[in-house]
N, C-alpha and C positions, 0 to 999 in steps of 0.2 A: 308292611313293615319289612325292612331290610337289614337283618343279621348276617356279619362277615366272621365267619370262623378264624381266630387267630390261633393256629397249631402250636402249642406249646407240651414240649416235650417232658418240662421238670413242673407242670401245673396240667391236669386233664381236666379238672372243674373251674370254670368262670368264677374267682373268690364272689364270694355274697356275704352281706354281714348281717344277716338272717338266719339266726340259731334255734328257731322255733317254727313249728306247726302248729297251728289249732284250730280244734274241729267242734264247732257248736252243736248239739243235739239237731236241730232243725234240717242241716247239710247234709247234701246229698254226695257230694265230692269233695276233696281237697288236693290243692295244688302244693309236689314237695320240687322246689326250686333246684333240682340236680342239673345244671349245665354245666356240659361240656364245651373245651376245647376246641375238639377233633370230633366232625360230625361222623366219624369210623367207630369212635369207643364205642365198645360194648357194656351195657352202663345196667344195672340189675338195681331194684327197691328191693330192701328186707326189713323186718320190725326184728325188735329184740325185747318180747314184754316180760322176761323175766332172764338169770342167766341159763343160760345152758340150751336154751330154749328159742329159736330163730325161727321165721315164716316169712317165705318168699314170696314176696305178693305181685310183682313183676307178673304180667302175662298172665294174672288169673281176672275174670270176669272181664269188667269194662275200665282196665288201667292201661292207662296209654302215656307213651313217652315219645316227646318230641324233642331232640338236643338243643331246639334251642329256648324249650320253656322247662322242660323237667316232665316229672310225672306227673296225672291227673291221676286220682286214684280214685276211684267209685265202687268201693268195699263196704263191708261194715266196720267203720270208722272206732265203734264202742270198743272191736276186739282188740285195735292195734295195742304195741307193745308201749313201751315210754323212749324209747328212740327209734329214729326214721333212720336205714343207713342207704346211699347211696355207694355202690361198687362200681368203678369206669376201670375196663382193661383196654390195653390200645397194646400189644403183644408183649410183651413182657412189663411194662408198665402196667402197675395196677393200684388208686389211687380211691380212698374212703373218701367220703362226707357225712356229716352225723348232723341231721336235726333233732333237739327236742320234741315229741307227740306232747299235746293238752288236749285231751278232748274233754268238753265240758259239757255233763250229761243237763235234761231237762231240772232236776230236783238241785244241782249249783246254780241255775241259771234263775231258779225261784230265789235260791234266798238270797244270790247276788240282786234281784230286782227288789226284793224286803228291805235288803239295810239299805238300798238307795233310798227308798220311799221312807224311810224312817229318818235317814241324815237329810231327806230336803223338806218333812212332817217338822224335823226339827229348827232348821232353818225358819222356818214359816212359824213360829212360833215366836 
């Protein structure tokens, strides 16, 4: 695959019209789409699960960042916060990206598969 960095000075993140993450009970990783620009920025993940309250998860365990896919992040997914923030500084420029976290434990993913089986039980009737 052949990605061509376009340096842009008033944009450090590649827009994406992807406002969400979600992370199923089952996964073992998730991919948060932070591309950059400028294969220089210095580009950090943080959660924010409540205010006041921040966890830099950049650089702890097995999360890895390539500029030109974002982060993989191989955490325990259950703890993260309810937003993903992405930080790129490229020297005095320094430019957010905010995804929404869903992580959707084992006990939502029951009764999401209930009412299915009930609305095609119904169906079938």
């Amino acid at each position: 695959m052949f990605f061509d960095f376009c340096l842009d000075t008033t944009a450090l993140f590649v827009p994406t019209s992807q406002t969400t993450v979600t992370a199923y009970a089952d996964d073992d990783s998730i991919s948060v789409p932070c591309r950059v620009t400028d294969p220089a920025a210095k580009v950090t993940l943080r959660t924010e699960p409540s205010p006041g309250r921040i966890l830099e998860i950049s650089g702890l365990g097995s999360t890895q960042y390539d500029p030109q896919l974002g982060f993989l992040v191989q955490e325990q997914l259950q703890s993260f916060g309810d937003e993903l923030i992405c930080r790129a500084q490229v020297e005095e420029v320094v430019e957010e990206q905010m995804f929404i976290f869903n992580y959707i434990g084992k006990c939502i993913q029951c009764v999401i598969e209930m009412i299915e089986m009930d609305q095609c039980l119904e169906r079938g009737k």
